[in-house]
C-alpha positions in Angstrom: 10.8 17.2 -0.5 7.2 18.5 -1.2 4.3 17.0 0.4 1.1 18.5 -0.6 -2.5 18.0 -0.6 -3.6 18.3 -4.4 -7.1 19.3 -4.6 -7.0 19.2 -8.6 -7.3 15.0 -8.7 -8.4 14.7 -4.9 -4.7 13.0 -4.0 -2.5 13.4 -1.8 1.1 13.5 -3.2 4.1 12.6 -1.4 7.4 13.4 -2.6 10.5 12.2 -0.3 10.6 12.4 3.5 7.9 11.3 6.2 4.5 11.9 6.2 2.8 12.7 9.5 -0.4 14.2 8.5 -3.7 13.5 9.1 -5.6 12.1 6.2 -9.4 13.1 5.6 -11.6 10.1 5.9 -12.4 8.7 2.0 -9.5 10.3 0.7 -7.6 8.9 -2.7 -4.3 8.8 -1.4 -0.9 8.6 -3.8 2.3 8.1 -2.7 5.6 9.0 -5.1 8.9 9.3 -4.1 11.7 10.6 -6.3 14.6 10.4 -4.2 16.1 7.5 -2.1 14.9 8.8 1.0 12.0 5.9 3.0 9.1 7.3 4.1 7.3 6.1 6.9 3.5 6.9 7.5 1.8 6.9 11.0 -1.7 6.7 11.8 -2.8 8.5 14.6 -6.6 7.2 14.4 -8.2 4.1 11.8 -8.2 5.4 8.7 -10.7 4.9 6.1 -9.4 5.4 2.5 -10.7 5.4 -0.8 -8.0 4.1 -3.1 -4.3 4.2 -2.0 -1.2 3.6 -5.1 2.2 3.9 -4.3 4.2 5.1 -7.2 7.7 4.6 -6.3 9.8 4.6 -2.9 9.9 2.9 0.0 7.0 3.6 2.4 7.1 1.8 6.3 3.0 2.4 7.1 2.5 2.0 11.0 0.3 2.6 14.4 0.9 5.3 16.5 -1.5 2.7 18.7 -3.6 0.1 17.5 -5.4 1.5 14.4 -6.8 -0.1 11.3 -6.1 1.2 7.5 -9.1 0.2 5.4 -9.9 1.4 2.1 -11.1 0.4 -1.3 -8.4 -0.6 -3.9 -4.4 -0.5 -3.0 -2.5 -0.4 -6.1 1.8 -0.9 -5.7 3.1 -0.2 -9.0 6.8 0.9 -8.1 8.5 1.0 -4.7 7.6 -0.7 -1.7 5.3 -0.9 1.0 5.7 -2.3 4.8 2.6 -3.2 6.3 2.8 -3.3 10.4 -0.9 -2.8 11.2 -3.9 -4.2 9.9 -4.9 -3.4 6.7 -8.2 -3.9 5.0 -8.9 -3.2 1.3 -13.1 -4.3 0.0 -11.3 -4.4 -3.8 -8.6 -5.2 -5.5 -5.4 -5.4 -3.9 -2.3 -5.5 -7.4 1.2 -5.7 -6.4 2.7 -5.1 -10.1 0.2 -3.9 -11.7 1.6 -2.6 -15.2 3.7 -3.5 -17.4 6.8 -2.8 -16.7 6.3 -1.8 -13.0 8.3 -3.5 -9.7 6.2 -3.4 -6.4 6.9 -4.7 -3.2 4.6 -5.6 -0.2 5.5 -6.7 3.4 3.3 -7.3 5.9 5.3 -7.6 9.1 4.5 -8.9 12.7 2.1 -11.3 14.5 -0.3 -8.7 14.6 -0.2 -7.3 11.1 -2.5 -8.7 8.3 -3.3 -7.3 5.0 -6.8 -8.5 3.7 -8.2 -8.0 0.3 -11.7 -8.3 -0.5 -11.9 -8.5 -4.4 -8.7 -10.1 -5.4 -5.3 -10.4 -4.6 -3.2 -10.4 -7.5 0.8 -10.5 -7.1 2.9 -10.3 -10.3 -0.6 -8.8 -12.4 0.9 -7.5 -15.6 4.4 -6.4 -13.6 6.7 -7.5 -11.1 5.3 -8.4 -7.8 6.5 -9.4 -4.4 4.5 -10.1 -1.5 6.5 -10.9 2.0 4.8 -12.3 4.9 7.9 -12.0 7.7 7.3 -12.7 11.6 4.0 -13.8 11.8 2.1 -11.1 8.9 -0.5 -12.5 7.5 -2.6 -12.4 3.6 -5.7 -13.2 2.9 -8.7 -12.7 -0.1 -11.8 -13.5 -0.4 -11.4 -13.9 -3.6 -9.0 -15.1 -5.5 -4.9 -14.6 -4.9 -3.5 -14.5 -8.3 0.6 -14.8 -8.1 2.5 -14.1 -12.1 -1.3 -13.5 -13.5 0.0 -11.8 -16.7 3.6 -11.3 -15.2 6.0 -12.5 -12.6 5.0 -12.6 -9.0 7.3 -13.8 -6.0 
């Protein structure tokens, strides 16, 4: 398990295990797991990121208390993420984004809701998911694009 801040491309890369850090406000953040281990992130304070991908495994992102996760693009190529908070992203939101890529989202709970600014696009040019279980909630002010170039469920 390494879990390093990787001031070469600005991301923070998480490989395996939990991740209780702190992230710095604006931060690109980059989540890859290569072993079957979950990983489970939780915020301590509302968190304000730039762009967030995960790359593979399955990530649980969660409140310590009643914070917010906002950020510019989230990207899900591989892997899977639980929502159970509220998260905002201004751009694009792409479950599936490549070809050849599997991504799962979950947004879980009455009082989670993951809200997209640009676009939500499930299925984009991979394989998306997108589960809304006990009361989670999706929205976009754009569009929501499901199997745009691919398969989305």
């Amino acid at each position: 398990m390494t879990d390093e801040w990787n001031e070469t491309d600005d991301n923070w890369n998480l490989d395996g295990g939990s991740l209780l850090h702190v992230f710095k406000q604006g931060d690109s953040v980059v989540f890859t797991d290569s072993d079957a281990t979950p990983g489970s992130v939780t915020l301590t304070n509302d968190i304000r990121v730039n762009d967030m991908t995960v790359n593979g495994g399955d990530y649980t992102f969660a409140p310590a208390a009643a914070q917010k996760l906002n950020g510019n693009t989230l990207t899900v190529d591989g892997g899977s993420a639980a929502m159970n908070l509220d998260a905002t992203f201004s751009g694009l939101i792409a479950i599936g984004q490549t070809v050849g890529s599997d991504g799962t989202v979950t947004v879980d709970g009455a009082n989670s809701k993951l809200t997209g600014g640009n676009e939500l696009r499930v299925g984009d040019s991979g394989t998306g998911a997108l589960n809304l279980t006990s009361g989670g909630k999706a929205t976009a002010s754009g569009a929501i694009l499901l199997g745009n170039n691919s398969t989305g469920r």
